[in-house]
Backbone bond lengths (Angstrom), bond angles and torsions (degrees), N, CA, C in turn:
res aa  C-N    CA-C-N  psi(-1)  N-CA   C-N-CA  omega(-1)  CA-C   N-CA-C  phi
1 X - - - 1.440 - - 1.526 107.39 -
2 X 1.413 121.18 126.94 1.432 129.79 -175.48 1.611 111.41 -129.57
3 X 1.161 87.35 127.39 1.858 86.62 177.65 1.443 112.75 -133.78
4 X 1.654 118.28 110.13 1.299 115.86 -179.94 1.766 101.28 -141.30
5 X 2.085 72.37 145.18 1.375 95.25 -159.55 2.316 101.22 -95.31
6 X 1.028 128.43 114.96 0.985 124.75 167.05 1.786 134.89 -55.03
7 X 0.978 121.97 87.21 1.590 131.78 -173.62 1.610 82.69 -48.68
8 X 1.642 105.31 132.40 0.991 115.37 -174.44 1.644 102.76 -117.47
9 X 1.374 161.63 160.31 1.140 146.67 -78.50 1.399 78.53 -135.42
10 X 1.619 118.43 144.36 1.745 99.73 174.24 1.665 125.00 78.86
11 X 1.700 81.72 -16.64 1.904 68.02 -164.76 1.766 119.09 -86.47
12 X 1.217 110.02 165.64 1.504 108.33 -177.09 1.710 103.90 -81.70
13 X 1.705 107.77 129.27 1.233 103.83 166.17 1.892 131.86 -25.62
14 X 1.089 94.01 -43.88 1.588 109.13 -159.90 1.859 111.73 -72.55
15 X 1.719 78.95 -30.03 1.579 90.69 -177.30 1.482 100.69 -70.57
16 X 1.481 129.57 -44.50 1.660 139.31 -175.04 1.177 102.24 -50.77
17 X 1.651 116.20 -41.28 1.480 111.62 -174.22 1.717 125.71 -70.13
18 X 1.680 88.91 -24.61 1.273 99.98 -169.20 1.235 108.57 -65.99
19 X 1.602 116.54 -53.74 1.613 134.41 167.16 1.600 108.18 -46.11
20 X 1.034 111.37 -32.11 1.939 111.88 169.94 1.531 97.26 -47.23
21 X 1.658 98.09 -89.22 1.504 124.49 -150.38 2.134 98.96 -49.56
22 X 1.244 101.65 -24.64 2.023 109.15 174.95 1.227 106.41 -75.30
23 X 1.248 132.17 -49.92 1.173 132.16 171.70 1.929 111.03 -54.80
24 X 1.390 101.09 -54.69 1.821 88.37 -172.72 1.256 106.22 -79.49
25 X 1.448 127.30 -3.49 1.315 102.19 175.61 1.049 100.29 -98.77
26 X 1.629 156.38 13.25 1.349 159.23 111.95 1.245 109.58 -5.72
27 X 1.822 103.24 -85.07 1.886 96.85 -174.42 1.197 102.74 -79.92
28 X 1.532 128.80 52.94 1.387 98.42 164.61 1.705 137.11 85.65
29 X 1.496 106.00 -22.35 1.581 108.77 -165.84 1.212 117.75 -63.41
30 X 0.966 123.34 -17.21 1.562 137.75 -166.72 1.493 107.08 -92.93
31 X 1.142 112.60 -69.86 1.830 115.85 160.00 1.475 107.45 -15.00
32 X 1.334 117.59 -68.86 1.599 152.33 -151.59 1.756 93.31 -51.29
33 X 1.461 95.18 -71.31 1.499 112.12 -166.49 1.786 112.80 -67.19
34 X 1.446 118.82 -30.58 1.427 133.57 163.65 2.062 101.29 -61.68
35 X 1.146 87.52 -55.84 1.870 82.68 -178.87 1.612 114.81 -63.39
36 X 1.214 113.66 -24.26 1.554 126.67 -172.58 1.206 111.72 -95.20
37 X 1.186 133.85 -0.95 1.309 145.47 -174.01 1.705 113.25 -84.58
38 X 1.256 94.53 -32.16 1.706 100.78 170.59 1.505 108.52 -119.86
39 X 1.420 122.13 157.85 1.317 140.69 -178.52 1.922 88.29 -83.95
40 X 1.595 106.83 125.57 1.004 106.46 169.76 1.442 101.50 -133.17
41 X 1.770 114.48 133.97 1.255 119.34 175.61 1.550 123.57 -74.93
42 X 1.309 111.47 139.65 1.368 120.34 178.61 1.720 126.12 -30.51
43 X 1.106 106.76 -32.28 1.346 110.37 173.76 1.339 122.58 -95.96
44 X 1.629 106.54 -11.91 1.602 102.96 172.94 1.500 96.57 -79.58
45 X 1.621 112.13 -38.75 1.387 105.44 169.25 1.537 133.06 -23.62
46 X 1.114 88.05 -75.62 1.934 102.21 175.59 1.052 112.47 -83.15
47 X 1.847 136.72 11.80 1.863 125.75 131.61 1.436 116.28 -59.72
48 X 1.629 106.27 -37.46 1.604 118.21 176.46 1.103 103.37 -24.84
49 X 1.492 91.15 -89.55 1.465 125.07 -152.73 1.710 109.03 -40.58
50 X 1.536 93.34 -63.36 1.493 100.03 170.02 1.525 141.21 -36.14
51 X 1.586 86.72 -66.73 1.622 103.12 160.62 2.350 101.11 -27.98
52 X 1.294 95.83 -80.79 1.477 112.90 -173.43 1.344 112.31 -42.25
53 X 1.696 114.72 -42.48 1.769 116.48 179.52 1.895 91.39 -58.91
54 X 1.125 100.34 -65.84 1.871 98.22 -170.14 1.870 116.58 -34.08
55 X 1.801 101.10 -52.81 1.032 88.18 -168.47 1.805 111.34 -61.15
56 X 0.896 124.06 -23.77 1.652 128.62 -161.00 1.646 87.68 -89.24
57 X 1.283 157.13 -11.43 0.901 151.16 -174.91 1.901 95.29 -98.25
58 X 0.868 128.16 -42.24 1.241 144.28 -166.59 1.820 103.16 -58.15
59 X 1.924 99.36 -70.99 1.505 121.59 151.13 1.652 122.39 -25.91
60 X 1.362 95.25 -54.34 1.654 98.77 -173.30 1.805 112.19 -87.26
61 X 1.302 118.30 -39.36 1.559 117.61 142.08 1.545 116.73 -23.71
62 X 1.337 113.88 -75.09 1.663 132.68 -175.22 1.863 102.86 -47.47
63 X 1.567 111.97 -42.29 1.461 116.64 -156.25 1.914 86.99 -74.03
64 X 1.547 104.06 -56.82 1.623 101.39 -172.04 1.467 121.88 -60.73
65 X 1.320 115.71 -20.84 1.304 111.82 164.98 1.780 133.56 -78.64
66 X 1.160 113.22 -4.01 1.538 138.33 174.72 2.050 92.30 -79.96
């Protein structure tokens, strides 16, 4: 996976970076590499997930009842 941002003519470094760091946190890359950073076991895995399916079920319960 490659993501490059083109300095466009004039432009301020900081601004290129900014358009970097929007772009990768778009697909995700950043998430990715924070989650990958530690060895996580399969079953903490699927408490994750779970834990997270519930809460959004919980949210979306709460949203249809309004």
């Amino acid at each position: 996976m490659s993501v490059e941002i083109k300095i466009r003519k004039g432009e301020p470094i900081e601004r290129a970076l900014r358009r970097l760091k929007k772009r990768l946190d778009r697909e995700g890359v950043i998430r990715d590499v924070r989650a990958k950073r530690y060895f996580e076991k399969p079953c903490e895995v699927r408490r994750r997930k779970k834990k997270v399916a519930a809460f959004s079920a919980m949210l979306r319960a709460r949203y249809e009842n309004q």
